[in-house]
LUMFI-700061 format. One record per atom (N, C-alpha, C, O): residue number from 1; atom name; y, z, x. Coordinates in steps of 0.001 Angstrom, whole numbers, plus 500000, padded with zeros to 6 digits. Each point is the difference from the previous one (the first is absolute). Example, Ala and Ser with C-alpha at 12.3 -4.5 7.8 and 13.67 -1.06 7.14 Angstrom:
<atoms>
1|N|494310|507800|513190 .
1|CA|501190|500000|499110 .
1|C|501200|500000|500900 .
1|O|499981|500665|501036 .
2|N|501069|498615|498614 .
2|CA|501190|500060|500820 .
2|C|501090|500730|499230 .
2|O|501108|500169|500509 .
</atoms>
This chain:
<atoms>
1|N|077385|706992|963456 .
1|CA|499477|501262|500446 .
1|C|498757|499719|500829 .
1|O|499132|499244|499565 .
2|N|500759|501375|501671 .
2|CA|499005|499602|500715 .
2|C|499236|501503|500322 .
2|O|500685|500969|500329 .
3|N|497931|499115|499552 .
3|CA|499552|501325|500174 .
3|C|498848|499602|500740 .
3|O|499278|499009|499888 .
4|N|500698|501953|500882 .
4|CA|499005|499923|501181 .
4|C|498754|501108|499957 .
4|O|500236|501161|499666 .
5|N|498834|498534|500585 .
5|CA|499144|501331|499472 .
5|C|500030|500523|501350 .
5|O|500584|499359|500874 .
6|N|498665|502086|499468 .
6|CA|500034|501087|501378 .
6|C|498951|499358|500522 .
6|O|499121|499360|499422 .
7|N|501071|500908|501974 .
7|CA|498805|498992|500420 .
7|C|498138|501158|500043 .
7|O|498858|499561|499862 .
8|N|501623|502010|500395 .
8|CA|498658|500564|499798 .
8|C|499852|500578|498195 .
8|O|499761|501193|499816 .
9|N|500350|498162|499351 .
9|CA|499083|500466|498621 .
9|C|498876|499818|499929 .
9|O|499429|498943|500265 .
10|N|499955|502323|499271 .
10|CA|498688|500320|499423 .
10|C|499495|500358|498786 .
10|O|500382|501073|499534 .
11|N|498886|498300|499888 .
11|CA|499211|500582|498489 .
11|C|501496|500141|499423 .
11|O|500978|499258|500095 .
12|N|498887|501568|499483 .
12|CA|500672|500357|498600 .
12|C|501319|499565|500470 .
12|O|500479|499072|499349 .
13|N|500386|501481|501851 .
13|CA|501368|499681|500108 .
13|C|500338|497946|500090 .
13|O|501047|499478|499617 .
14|N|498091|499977|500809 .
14|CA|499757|498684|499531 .
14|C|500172|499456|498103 .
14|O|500809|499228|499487 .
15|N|498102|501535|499924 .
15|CA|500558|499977|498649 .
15|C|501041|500246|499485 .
15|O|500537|499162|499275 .
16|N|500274|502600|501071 .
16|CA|501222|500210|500192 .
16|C|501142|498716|500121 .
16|O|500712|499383|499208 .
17|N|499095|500602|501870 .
17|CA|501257|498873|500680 .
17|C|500040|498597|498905 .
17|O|501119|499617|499660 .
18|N|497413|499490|499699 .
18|CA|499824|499245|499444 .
18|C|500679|500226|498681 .
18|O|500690|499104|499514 .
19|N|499153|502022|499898 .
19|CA|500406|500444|498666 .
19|C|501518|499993|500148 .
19|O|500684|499243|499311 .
20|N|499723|501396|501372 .
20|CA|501651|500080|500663 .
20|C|500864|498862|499477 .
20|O|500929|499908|499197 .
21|N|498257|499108|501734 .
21|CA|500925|498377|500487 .
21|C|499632|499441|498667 .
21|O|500982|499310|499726 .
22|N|498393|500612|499543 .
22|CA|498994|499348|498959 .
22|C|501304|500588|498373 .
22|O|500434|499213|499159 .
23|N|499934|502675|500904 .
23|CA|500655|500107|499055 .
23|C|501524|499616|500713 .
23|O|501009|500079|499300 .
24|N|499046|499673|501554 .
24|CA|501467|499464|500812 .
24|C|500388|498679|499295 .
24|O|500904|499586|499274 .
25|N|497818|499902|501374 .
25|CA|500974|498620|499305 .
25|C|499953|499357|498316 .
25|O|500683|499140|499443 .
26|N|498094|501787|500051 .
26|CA|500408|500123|498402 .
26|C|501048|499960|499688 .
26|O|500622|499045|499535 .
27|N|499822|502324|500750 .
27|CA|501350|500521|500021 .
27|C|501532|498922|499667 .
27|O|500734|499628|499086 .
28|N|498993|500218|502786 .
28|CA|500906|498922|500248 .
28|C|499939|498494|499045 .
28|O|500944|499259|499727 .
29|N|497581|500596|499883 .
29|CA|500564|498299|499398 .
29|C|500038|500300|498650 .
29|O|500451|499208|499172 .
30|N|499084|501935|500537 .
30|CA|500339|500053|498293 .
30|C|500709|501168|499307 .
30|O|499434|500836|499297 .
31|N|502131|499111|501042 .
31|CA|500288|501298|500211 .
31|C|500419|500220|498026 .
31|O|500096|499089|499177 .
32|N|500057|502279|500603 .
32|CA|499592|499955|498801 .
32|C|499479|500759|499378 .
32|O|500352|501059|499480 .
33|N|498326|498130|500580 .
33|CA|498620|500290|499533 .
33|C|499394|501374|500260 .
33|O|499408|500675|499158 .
34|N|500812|499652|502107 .
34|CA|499601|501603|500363 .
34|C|501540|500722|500042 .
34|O|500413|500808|499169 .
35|N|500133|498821|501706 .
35|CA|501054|500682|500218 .
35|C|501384|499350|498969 .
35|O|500227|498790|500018 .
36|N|500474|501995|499272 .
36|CA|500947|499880|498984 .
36|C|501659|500546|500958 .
36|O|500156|501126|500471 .
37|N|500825|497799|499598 .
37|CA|501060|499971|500700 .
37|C|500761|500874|499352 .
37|O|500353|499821|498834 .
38|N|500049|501473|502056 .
38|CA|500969|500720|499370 .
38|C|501586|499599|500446 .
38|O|500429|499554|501064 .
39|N|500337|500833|497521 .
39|CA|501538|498879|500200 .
39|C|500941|501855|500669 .
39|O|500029|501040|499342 .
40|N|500442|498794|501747 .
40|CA|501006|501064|500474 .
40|C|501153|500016|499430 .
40|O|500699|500967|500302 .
41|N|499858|498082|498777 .
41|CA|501216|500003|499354 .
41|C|500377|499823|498435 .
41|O|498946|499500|499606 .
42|N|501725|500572|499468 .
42|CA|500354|500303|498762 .
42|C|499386|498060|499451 .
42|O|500039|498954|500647 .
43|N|499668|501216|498520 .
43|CA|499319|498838|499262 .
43|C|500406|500352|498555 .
43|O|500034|501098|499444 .
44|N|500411|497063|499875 .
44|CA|500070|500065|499011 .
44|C|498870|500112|499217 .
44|O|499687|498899|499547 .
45|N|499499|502086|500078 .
45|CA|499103|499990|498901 .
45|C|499921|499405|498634 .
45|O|499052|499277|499696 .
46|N|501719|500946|499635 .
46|CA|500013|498841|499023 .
46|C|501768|500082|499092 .
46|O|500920|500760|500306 .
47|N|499075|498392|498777 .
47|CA|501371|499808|498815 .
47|C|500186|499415|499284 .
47|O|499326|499016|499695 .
48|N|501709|501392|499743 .
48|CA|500258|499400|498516 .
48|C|501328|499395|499927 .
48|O|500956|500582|500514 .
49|N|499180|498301|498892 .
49|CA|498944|498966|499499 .
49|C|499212|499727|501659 .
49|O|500490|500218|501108 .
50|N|498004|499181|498500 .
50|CA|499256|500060|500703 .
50|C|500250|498788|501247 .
50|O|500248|498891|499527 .
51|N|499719|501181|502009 .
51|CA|500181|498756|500888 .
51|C|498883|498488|498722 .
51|O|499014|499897|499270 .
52|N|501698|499624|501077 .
52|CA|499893|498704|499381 .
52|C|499337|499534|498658 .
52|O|499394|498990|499640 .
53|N|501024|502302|499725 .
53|CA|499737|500727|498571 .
53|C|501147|498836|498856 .
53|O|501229|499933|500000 .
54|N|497943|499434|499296 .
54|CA|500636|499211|499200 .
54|C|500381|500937|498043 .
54|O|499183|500078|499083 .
55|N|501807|500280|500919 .
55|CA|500179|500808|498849 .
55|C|500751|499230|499219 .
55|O|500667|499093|500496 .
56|N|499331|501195|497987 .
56|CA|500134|499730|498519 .
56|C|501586|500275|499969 .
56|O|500892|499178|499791 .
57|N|499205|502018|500439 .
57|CA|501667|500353|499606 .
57|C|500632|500390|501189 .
57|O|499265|499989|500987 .
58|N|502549|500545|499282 .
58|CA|500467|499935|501491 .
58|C|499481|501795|500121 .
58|O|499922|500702|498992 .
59|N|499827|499717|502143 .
59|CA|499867|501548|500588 .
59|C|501550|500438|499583 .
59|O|500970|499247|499914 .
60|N|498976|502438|499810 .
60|CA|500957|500585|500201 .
60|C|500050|500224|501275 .
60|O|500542|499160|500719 .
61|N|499020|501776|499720 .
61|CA|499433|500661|501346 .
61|C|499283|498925|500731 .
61|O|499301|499138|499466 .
62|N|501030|501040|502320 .
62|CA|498921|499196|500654 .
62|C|499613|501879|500648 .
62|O|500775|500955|499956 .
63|N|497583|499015|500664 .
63|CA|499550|501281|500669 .
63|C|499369|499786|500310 .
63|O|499132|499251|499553 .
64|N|500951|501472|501740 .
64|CA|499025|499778|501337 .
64|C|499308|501247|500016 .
64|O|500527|501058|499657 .
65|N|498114|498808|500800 .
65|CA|499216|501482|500480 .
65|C|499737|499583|501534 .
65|O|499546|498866|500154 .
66|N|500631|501738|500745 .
66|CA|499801|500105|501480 .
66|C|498859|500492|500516 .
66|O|499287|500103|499001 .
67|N|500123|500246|501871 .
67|CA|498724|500793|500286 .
67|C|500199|500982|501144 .
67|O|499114|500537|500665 .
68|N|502544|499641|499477 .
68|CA|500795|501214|500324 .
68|C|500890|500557|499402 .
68|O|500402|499319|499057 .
69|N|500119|501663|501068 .
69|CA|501154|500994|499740 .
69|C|501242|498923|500238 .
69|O|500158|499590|501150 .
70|N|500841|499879|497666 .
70|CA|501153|499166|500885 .
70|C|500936|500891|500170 .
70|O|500232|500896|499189 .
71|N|500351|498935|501832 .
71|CA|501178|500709|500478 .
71|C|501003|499693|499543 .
71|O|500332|498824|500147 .
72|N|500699|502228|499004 .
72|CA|501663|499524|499798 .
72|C|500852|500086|500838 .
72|O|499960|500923|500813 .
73|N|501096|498078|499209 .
73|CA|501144|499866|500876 .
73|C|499880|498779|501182 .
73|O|498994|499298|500092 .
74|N|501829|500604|500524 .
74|CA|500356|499109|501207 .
74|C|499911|498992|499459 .
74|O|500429|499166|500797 .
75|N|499228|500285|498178 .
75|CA|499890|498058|499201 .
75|C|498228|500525|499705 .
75|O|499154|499129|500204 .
76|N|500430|502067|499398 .
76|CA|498804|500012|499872 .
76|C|499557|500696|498491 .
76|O|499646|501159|500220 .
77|N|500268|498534|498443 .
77|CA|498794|498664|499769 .
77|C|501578|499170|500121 .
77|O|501083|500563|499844 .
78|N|498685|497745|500522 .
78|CA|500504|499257|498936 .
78|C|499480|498898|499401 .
78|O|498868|499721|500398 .
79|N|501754|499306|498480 .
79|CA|499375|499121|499383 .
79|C|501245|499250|499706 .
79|O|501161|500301|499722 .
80|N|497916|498218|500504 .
80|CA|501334|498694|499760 .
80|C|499209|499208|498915 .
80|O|498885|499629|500369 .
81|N|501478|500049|498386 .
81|CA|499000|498874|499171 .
81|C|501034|498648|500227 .
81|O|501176|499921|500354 .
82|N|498073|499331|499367 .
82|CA|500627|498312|500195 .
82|C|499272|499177|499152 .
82|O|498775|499923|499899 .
83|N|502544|499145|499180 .
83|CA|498589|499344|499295 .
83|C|499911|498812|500535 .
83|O|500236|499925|501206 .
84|N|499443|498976|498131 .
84|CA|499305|498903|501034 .
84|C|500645|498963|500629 .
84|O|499474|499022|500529 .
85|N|501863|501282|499373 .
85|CA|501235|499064|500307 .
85|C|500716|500854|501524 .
85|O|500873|499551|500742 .
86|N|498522|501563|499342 .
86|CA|499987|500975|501173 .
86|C|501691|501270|499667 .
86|O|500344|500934|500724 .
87|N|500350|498577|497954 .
87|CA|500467|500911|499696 .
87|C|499545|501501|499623 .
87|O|498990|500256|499343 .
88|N|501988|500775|501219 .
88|CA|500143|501459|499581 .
88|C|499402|500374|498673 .
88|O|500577|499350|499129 .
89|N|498823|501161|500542 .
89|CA|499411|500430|498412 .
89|C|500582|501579|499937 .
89|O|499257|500754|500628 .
90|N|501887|499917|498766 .
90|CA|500360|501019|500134 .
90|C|498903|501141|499642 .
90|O|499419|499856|498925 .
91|N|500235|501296|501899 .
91|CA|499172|500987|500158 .
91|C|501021|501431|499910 .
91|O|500966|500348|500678 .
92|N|498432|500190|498325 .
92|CA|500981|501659|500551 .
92|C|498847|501273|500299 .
92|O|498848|500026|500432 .
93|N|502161|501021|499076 .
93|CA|499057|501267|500373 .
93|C|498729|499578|500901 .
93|O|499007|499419|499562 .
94|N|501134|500850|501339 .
94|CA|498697|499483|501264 .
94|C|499667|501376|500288 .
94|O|500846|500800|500400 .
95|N|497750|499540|499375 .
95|CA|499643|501760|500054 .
95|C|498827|500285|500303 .
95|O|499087|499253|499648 .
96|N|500688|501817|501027 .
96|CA|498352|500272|500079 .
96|C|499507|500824|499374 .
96|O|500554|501098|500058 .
97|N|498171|498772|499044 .
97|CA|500228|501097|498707 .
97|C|499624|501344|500782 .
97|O|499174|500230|500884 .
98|N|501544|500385|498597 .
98|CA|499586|502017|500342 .
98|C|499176|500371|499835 .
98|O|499626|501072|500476 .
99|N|499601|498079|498641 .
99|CA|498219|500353|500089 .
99|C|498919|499620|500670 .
99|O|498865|500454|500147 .
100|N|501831|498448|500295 .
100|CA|498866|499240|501046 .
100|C|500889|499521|501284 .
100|O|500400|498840|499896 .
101|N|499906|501713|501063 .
101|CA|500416|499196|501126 .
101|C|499631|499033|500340 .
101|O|500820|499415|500709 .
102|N|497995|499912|499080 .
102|CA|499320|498411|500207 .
102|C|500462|499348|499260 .
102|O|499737|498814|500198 .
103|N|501332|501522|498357 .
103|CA|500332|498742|499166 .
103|C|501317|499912|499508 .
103|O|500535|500762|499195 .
104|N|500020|498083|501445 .
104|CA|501104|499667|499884 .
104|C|500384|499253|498983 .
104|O|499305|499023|499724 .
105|N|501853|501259|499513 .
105|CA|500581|499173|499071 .
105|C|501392|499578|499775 .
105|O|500994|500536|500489 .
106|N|498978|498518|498776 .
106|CA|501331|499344|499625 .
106|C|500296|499315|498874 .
106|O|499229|499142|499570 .
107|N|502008|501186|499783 .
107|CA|500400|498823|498877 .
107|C|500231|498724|500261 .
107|O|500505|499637|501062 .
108|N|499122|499496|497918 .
108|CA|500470|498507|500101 .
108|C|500408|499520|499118 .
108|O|499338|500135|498971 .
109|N|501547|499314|500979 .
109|CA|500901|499377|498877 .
109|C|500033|498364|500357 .
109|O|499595|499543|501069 .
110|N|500845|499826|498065 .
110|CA|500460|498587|500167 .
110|C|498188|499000|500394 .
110|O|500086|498843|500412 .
111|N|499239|501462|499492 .
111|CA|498683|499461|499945 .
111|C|499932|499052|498502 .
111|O|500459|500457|498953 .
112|N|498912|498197|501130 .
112|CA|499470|499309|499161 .
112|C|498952|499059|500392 .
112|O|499876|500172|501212 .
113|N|499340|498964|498424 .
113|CA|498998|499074|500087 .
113|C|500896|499182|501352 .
113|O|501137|499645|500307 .
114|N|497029|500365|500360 .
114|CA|500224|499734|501780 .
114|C|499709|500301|500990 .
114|O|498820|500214|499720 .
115|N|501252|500041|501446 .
115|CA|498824|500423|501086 .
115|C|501449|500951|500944 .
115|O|501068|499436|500235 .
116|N|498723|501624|500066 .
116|CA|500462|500767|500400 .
116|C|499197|500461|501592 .
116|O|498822|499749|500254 .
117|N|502202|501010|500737 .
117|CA|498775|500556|500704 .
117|C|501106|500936|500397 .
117|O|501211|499840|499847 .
118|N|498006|501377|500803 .
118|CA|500456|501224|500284 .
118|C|499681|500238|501108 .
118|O|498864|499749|500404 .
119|N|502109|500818|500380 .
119|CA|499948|500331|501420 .
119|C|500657|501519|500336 .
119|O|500985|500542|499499 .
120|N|498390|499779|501205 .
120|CA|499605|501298|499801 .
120|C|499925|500753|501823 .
120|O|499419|499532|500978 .
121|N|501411|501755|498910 .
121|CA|499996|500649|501068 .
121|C|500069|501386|500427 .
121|O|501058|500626|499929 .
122|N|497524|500046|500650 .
122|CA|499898|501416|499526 .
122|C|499344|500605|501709 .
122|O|499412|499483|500950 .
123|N|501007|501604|498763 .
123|CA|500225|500698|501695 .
123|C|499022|501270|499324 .
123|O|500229|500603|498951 .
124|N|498693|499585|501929 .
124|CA|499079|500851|499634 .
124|C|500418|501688|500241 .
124|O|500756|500303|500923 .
125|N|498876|500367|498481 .
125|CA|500459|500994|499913 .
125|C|499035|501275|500972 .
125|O|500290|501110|500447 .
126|N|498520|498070|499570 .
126|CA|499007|500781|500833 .
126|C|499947|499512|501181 .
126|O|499662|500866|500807 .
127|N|500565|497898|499761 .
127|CA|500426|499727|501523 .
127|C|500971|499122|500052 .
127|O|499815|498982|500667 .
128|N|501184|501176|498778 .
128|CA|501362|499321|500106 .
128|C|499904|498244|500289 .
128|O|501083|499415|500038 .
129|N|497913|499932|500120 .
129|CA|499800|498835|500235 .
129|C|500742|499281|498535 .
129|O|499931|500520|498887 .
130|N|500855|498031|501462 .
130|CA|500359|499558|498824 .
130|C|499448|498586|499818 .
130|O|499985|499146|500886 .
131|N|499541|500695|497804 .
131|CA|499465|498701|499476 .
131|C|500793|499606|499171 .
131|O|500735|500609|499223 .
132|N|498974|497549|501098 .
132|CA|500856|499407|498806 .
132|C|499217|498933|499279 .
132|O|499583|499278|500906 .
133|N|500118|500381|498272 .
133|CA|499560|498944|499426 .
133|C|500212|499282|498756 .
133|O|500838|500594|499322 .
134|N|498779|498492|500193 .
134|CA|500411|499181|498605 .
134|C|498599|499425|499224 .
134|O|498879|499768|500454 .
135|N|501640|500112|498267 .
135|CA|498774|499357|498973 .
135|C|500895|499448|498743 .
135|O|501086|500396|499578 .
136|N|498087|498579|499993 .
136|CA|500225|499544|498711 .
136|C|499947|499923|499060 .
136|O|499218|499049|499987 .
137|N|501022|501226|498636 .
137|CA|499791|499883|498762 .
137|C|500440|498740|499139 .
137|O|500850|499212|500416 .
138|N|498547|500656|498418 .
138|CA|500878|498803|499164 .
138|C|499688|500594|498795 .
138|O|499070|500731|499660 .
139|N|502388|498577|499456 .
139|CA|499913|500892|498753 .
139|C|500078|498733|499052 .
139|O|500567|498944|500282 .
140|N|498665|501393|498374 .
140|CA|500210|498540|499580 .
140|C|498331|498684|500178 .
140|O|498961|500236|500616 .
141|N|501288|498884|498841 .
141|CA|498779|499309|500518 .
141|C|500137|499527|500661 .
141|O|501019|499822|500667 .
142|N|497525|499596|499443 .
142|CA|499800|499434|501615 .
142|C|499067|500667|500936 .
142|O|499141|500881|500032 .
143|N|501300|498487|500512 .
143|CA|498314|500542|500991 .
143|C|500590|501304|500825 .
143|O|501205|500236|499923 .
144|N|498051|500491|500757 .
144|CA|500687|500971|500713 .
144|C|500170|499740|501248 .
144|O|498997|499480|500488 .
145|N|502252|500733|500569 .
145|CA|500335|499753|501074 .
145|C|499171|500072|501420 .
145|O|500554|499687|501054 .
</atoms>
């Protein structure tokens, strides 16, 4: 970024202009700190079992909370679990609860001690944008994934 100051400043608009370029490139090298990045699209907020959440016994349910409205239909929510051999882990009823449009759920069956991860795909309901992403769990000891 290259900034050039005006070539007639006086008094105060001199200070002006200094203060300007001065919170500019704050700004720019430490972004953050003043200014906080707003996300335009559906984000996984958090779930259960937790991303790289090491648990005691297997989940019934895996559930997602979003930080939008998910949209039903077209392949929208869905969810694939895999355990660590990259096989299918059977999932049913895949639903978004009626009480919360941000939280999606599902049954899981066939889970035992092991590292699992879930992948996951949800089409926003407030600007139709679709996200997909994955995380890990392990069930059982051991360290967490």
């Amino acid at each position: 970024m290259i900034l050039l100051a005006p070539r007639r400043l006086h008094g105060r608009a001199v200070w002006r202009w200094y203060i300007a370029v001065c919170f500019a490139l704050l700004v720019s090298l430490v972004p953050g700190v003043i200014v906080h990045q707003a996300s335009g699209h559906a984000e996984l907020e958090r779930a259960s079992p937790p991303p790289d959440g090491l648990l005691a016994a297997p989940p019934r349910q895996i559930e997602l909370w979003m930080t939008e409205r998910v949209a039903e239909g077209g392949g929208s929510p869905a969810l694939r679990l895999l355990d660590e051999t990259g096989k299918a882990v059977p999932v049913s009823n895949l639903r978004i609860d009626p009480e919360n449009p941000r939280h999606v759920i599902a049954d899981a069956a066939g889970i035992s001690t092991g590292t699992y991860t879930v992948i996951w795909s949800m089409r926003s309901a407030d600007d139709g944008h679709t996200l997909t992403g994955s995380f890990a769990f392990r069930v059982g000891t051991g360290r967490a994934p």
